[in-house]
C-alpha positions as CSV (number, residue, x, y, z in Angstrom):
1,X,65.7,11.9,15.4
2,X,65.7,13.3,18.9
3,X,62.4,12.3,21.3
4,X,60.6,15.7,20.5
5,X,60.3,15.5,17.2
6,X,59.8,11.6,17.4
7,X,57.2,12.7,19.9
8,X,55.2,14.6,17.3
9,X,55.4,12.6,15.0
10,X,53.6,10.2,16.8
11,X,50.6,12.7,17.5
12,X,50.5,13.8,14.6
13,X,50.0,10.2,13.0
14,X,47.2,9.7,16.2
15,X,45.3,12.7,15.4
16,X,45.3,12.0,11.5
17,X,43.7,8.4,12.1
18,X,41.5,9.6,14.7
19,X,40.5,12.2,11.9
20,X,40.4,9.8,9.1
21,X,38.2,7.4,11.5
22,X,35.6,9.9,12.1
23,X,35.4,10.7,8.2
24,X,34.8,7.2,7.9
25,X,32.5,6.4,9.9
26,X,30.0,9.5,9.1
27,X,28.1,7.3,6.2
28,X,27.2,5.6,9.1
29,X,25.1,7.6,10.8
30,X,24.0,9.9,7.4
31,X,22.7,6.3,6.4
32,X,20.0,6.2,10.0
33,X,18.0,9.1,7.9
34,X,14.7,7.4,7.1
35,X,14.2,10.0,4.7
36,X,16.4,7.5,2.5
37,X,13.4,5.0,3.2
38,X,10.7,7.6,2.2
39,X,12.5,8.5,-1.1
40,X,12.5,4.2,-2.2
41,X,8.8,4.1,-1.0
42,X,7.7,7.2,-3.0
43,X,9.4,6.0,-5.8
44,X,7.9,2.8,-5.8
45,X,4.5,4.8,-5.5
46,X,5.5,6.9,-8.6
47,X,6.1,4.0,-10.7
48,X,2.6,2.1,-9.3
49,X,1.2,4.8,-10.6
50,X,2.9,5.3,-13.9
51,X,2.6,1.9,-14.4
52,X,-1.4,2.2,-13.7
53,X,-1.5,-1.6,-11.3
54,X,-4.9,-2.2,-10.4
55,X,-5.7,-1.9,-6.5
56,X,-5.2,-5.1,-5.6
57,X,-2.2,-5.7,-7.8
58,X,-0.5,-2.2,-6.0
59,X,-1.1,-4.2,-2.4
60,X,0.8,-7.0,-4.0
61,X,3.4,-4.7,-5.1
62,X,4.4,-2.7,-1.8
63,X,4.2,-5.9,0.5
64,X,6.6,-8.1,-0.7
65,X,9.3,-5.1,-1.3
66,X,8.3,-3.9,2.4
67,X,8.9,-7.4,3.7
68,X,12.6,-7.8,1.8
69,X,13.4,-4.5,3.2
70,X,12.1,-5.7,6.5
71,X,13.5,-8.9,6.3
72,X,17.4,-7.1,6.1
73,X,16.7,-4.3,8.3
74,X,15.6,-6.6,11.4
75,X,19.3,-7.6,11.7
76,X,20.4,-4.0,12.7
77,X,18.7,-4.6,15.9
78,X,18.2,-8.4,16.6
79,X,17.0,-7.9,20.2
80,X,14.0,-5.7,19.1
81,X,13.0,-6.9,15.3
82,X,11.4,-10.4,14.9
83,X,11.3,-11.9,12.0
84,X,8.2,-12.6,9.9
85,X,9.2,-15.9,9.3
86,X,6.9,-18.1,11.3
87,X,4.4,-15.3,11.2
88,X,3.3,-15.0,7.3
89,X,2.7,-18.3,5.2
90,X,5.5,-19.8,4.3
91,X,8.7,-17.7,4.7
92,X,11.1,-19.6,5.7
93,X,14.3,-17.5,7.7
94,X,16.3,-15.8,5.9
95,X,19.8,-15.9,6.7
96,X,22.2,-13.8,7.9
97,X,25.6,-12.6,6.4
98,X,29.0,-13.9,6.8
99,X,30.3,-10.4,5.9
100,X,30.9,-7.9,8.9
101,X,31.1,-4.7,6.1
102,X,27.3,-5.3,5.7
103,X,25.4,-2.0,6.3
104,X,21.6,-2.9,7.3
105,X,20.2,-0.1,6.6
106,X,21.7,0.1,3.2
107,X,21.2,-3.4,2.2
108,X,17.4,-3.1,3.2
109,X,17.4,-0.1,0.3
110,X,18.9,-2.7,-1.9
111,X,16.7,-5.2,-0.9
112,X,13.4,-2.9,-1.3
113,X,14.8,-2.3,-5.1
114,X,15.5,-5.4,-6.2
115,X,12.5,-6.7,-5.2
116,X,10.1,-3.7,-6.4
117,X,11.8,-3.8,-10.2
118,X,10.3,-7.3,-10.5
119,X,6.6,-6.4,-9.7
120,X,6.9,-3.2,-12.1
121,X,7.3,-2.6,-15.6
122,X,9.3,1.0,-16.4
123,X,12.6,-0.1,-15.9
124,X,13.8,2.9,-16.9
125,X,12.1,4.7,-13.8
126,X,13.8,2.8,-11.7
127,X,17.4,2.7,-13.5
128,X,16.9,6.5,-12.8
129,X,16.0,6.7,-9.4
130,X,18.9,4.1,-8.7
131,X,21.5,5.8,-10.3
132,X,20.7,9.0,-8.0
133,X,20.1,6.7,-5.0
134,X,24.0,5.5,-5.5
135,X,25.2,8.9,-6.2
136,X,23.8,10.2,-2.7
137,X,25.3,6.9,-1.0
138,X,29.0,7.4,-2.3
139,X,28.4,11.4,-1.4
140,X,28.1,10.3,2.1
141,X,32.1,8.5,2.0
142,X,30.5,5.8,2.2
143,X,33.8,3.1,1.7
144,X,33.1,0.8,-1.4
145,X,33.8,-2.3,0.4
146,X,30.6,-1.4,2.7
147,X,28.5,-0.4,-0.8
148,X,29.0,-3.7,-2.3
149,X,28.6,-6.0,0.5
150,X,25.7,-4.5,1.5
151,X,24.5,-4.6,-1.8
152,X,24.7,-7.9,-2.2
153,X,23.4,-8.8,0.5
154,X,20.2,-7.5,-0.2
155,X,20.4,-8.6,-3.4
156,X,20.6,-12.3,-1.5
157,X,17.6,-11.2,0.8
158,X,15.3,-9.9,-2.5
159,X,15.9,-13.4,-3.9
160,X,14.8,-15.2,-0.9
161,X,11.7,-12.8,-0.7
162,X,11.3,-13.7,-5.1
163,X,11.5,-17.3,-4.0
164,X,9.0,-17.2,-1.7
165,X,6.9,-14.7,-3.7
166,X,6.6,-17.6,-7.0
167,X,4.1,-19.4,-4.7
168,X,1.4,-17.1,-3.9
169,X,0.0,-18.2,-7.1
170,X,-0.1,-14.7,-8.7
171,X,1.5,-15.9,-11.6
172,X,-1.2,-18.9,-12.0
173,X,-3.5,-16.8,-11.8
174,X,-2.9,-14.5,-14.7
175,X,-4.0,-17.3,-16.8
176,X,-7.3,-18.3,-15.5
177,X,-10.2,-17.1,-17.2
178,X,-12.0,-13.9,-17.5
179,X,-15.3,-13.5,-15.5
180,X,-18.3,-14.3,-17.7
181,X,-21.4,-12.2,-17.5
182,X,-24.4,-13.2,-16.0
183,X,-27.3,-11.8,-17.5
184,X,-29.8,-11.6,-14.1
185,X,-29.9,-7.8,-13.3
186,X,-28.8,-8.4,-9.5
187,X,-25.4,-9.3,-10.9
188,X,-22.7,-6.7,-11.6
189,X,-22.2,-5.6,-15.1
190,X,-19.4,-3.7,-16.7
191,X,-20.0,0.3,-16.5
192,X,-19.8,2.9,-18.7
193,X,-17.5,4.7,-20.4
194,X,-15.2,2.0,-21.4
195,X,-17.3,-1.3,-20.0
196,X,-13.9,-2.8,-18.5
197,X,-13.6,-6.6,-17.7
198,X,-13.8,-7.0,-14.5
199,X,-10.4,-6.8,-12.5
200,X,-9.0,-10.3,-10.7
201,X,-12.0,-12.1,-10.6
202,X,-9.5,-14.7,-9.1
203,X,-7.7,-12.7,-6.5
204,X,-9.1,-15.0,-3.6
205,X,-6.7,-17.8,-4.9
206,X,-3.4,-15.3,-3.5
207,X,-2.0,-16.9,-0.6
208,X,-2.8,-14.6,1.8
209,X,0.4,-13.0,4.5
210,X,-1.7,-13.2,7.8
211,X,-5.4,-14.4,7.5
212,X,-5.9,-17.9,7.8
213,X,-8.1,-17.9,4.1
214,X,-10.0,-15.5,1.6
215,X,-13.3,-16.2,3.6
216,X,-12.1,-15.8,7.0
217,X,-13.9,-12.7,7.9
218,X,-17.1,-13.3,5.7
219,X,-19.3,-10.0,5.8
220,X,-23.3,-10.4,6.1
221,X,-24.8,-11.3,2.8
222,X,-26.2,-8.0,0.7
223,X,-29.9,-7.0,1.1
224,X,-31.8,-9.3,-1.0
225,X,-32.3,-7.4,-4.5
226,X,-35.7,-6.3,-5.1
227,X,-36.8,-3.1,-6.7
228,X,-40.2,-2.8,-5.7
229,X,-40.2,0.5,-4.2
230,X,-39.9,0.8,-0.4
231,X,-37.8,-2.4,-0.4
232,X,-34.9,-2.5,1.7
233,X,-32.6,-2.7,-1.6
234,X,-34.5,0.1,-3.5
235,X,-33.8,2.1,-0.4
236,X,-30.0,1.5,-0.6
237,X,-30.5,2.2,-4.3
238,X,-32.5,5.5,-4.0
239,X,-30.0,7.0,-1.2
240,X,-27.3,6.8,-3.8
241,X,-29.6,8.3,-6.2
242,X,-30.7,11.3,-3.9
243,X,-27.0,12.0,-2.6
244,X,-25.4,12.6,-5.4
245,X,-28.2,14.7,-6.9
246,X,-28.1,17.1,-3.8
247,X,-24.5,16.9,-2.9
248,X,-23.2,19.6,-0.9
249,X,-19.5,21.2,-1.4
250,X,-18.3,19.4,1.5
251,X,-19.6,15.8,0.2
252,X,-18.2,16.7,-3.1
253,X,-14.5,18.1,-1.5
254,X,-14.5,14.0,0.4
255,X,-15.7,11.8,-2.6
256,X,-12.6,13.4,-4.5
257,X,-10.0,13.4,-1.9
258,X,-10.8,9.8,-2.0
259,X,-11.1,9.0,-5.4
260,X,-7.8,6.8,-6.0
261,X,-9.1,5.5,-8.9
262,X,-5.9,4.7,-10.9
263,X,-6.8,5.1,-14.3
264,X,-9.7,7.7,-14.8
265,X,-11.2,7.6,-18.4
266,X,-12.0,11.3,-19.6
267,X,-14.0,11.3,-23.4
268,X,-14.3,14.7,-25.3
269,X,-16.1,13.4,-28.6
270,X,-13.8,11.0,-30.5
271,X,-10.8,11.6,-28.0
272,X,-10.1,9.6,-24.6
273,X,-7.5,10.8,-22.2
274,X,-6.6,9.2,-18.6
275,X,-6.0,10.6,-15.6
276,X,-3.6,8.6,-13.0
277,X,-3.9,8.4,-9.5
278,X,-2.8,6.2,-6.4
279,X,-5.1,3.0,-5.5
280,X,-6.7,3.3,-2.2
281,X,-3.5,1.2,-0.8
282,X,-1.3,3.6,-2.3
283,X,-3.2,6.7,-0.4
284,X,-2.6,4.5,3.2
285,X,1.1,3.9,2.1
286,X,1.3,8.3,2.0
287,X,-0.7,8.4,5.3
288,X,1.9,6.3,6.8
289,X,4.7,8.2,5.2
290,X,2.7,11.2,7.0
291,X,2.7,9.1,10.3
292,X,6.3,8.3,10.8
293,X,7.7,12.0,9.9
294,X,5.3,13.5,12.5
295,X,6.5,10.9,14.9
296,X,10.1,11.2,14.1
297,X,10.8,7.3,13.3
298,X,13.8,6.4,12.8
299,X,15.0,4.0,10.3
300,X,13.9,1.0,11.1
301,X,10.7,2.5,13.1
302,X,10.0,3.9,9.8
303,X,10.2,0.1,7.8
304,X,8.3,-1.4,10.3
305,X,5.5,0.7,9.9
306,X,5.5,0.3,6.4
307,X,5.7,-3.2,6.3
308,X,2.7,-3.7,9.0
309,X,0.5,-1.5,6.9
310,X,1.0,-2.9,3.6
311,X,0.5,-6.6,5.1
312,X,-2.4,-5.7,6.5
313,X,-3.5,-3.9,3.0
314,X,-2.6,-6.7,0.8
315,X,-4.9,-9.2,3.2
316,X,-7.9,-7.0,3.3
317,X,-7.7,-6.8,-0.5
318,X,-7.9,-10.5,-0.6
319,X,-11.1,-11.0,1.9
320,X,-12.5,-7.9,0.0
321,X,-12.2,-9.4,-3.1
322,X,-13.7,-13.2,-2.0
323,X,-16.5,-11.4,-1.1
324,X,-17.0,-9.4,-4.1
325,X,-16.6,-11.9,-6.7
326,X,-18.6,-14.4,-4.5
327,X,-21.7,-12.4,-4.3
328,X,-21.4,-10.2,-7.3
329,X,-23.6,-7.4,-6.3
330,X,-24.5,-4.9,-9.2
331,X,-23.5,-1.2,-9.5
332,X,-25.9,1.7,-8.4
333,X,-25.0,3.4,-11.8
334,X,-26.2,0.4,-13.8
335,X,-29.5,-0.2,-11.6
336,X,-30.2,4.0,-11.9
337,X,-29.5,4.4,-15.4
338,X,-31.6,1.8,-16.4
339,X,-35.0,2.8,-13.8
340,X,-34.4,6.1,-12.6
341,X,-32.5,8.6,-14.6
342,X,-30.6,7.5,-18.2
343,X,-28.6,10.7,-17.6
344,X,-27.9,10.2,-14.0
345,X,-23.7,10.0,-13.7
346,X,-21.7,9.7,-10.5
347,X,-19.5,11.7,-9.1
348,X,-16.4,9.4,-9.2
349,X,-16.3,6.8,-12.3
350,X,-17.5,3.5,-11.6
351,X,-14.4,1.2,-11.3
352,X,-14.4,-2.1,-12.7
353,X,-15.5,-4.8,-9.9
354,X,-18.4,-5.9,-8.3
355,X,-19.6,-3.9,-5.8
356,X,-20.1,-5.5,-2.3
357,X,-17.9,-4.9,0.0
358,X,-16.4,-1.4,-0.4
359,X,-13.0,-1.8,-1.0
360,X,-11.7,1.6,0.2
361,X,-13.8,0.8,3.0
362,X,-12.4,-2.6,3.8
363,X,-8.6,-1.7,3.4
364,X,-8.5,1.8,5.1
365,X,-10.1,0.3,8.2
366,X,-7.4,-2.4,8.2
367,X,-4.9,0.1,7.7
368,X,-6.2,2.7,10.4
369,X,-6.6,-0.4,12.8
370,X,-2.8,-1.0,11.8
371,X,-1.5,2.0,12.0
372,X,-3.4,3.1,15.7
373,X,-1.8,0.4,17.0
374,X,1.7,1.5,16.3
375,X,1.3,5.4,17.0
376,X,-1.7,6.1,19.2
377,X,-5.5,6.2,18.9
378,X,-5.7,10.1,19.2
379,X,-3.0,10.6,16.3
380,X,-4.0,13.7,14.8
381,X,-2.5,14.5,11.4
382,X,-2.6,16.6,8.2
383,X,-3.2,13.6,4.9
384,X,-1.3,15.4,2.6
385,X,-1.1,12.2,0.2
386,X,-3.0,13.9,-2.5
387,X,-1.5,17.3,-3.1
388,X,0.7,16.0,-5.9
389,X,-2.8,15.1,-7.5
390,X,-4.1,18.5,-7.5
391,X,-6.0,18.2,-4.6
392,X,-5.9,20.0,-1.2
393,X,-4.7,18.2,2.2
394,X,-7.1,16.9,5.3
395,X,-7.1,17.2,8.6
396,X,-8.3,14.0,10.9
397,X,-8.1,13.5,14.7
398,X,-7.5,9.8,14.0
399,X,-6.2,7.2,11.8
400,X,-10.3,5.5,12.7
401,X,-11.5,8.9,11.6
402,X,-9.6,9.1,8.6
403,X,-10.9,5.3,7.8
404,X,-14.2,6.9,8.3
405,X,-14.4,9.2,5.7
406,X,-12.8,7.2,2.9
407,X,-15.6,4.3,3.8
408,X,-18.2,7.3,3.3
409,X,-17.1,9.1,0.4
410,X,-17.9,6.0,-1.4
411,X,-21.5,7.2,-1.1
412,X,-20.9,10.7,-1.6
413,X,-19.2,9.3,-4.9
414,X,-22.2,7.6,-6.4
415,X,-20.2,4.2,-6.2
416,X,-21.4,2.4,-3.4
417,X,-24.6,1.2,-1.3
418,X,-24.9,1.8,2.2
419,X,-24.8,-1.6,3.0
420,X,-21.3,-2.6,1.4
421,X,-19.9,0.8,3.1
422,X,-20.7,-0.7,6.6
423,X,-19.9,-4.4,6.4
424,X,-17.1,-2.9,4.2
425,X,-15.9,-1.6,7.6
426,X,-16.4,-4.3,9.8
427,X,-14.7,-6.6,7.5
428,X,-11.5,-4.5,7.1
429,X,-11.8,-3.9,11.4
430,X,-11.7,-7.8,11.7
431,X,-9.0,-7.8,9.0
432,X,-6.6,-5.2,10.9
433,X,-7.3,-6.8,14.2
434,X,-6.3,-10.0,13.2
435,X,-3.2,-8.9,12.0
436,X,-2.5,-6.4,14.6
437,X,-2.9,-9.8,16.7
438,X,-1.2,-12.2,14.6
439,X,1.6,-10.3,13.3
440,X,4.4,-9.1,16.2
441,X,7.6,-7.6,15.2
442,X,8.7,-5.8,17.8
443,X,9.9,-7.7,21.1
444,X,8.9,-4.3,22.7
């Protein structure tokens, strides 16, 4: 073989394994898309709502999977990801792997799975969705080796998460006892039309993630009841009374943008049908999917946001909740029904929990508090979480301003005193300012 053909030979060979390395290592940047991210998330939302978790329940479900994913992804970028342990109760560190074919980004996916099948029931939802999740991973070249290291490593991360996830006490708690009735008419009483129990009378007894306790950020104690007319509780009583009899469009439009009620009871005669929507956690968990696209995080800007806002969800659902089971303040609809008007309804259907504090008030201020911190306080954004419902998207100048309207539309909705709108509020600001505080995971 003489030198010129030896000598193109020898490109030829250089330009096929400079060729071949680039095919190679395509997956790798196909796998930075954080639309990947947004697909597990909205799947996980699809199932919530399949599955029809109560609020609180949902909060549990998207932080622990948020975490896992977290928990994997931080070791992409060491230098600028903390991790959580040391920062929520009782993680201890996670480890990382041995294997160098590892892809973070794709492990965190498997990690986010793994760890969302085991708080969910349709199996078969998930099966789905993970079968087109793997088909879109090999269509990216993506070399097996690299699939099924990173796969099990977080498969190894979503176990440490499910360790550490047996000792909030959920689990315990499905076994305590139902809430008992009181029969003084200050106390809350199931609603009509299906007179539910009342949901997780015991939630205060979940660990918390940031707060130092359930009681941490107590709210003022409710208006003393008293119906004697010009009290200050028979004015709270009458404003709810007088709104939702002279509700204008706009009033109407909010209270059902907000709804989130995840399993509406509809009864035509003898038949009952449902209607399912997101909780009021899953409607933060769109406007953060909203957030990051319009601020073009990337991958891991995209699971840190996530995982921030459904901490800081899952904690304000557990001071919420202390508060509401501690105080058990009754429903306007029971109180109106009874005195004012038998035929009086309101707008959204009563869900089945005490009523002080607001709830959607509590956890959307934690959330705006959350999410202002990581993109801005003049964030201006289209919500359009609730499109898919049948309802039309929003326009707010703020996360705060967003927060704002869901604490009000709790009015507009006939579901809610003043009183627990507003200490609603500053409960869930405390929350998210506590966390926001507590809670770094960015060095920078």
């Amino acid at each position: 073989m003489n030198k010129k053909i030896r000598f193109k030979i020898i490109v030829l060979s250089i330009l096929v394994l400079t060729i071949s390395c680039s095919q190679n290592t395509e997956y790798v940047q196909k796998l930075e898309n954080p639309e990947l991210f947004q697909d597990v998330m909205q799947n996980l939302t699809d199932i919530i709502v399949y599955d029809i978790f109560s609020p609180p329940v949902a909060s549990r479900v998207y932080a622990y999977p948020s975490i896992a994913a977290y928990e994997t992804m931080r070791f992409s970028k060491p230098e600028q990801y903390l991790t959580l342990s040391g920062q929520v109760k009782e993680l201890e560190q996670v480890k990382p792997p041995t294997d160098k074919n590892v892809n973070f980004n794709l492990a965190a996916l498997y990690a986010f799975n793994k760890v969302g099948r085991t708080f969910i029931f349709s199996d078969d939802k998930m099966d789905n969705f993970e079968e087109s999740l793997d088909k879109k991973i090999k269509s990216f070249k993506t070399p097996r080796n690299v699939i099924n290291s990173s796969k099990n490593y977080g498969e190894f991360v979503a176990d440490h998460i499910l360790e550490w996830a047996k000792n909030d006490n959920y689990n315990q708690t499905r076994t305590f006892p139902k809430y008992t009735i009181k029969e003084p008419e200050k106390f809350w009483k199931p609603t009509p039309p299906d007179y539910m129990d009342g949901i997780e009378p015991h939630w205060n007894k979940i660990r918390p993630l940031v707060i130092e306790s359930p009681e941490m950020f107590p709210p003022k104690p409710p208006i003393k009841f008293d119906l004697t007319k010009g009290s200050l509780f028979q004015k709270q009583l009458q404003q709810v009374y007088e709104v939702v009899k002279n509700i204008s469009d706009e009033q109407l439009e909010v209270a059902k943008f907000w709804d989130c009620n995840p399993y509406v009871t509809h009864h035509r005669g003898h038949a009952m049908f449902a209607t399912k929507k997101i909780t009021p956690g899953g409607h933060w968990i769109g406007i953060t999917a909203v957030a990051t696209r319009k601020a073009e995080s990337n991958f891991s800007e995209t699971i840190n946001a996530y995982v921030n806002v459904s901490i800081s969800i899952f904690d304000a659902f557990i001071s919420c909740w202390d508060e509401k089971w501690k105080t058990l303040v009754v429903r306007p609809e029971t109180l109106i029904n009874k005195y004012y008007d038998e035929e009086w309804l309101p707008i959204l259907q009563t869900p089945p929990f005490p009523e002080y504090t607001s709830g959607h008030s509590v956890i959307s201020r934690a959330a705006a508090v959350t999410l202002t911190d990581l993109y801005g306080e003049n964030f201006y954004f289209v919500d359009t979480t609730e499109v898919k419902y049948g309802l039309s998207e929003r326009s707010f100048n703020s996360f705060i301003h967003a927060s704002e309207e869901a604490a009000i539309s709790r009015l507009y909705g006939g579901i809610h005193y003043m009183m627990a709108i507003e200490e609603g509020v500053t409960q869930g600001n405390k929350v998210g300012v506590y966390v926001v505080n507590n809670l770094q995971t960015k060095t920078k």
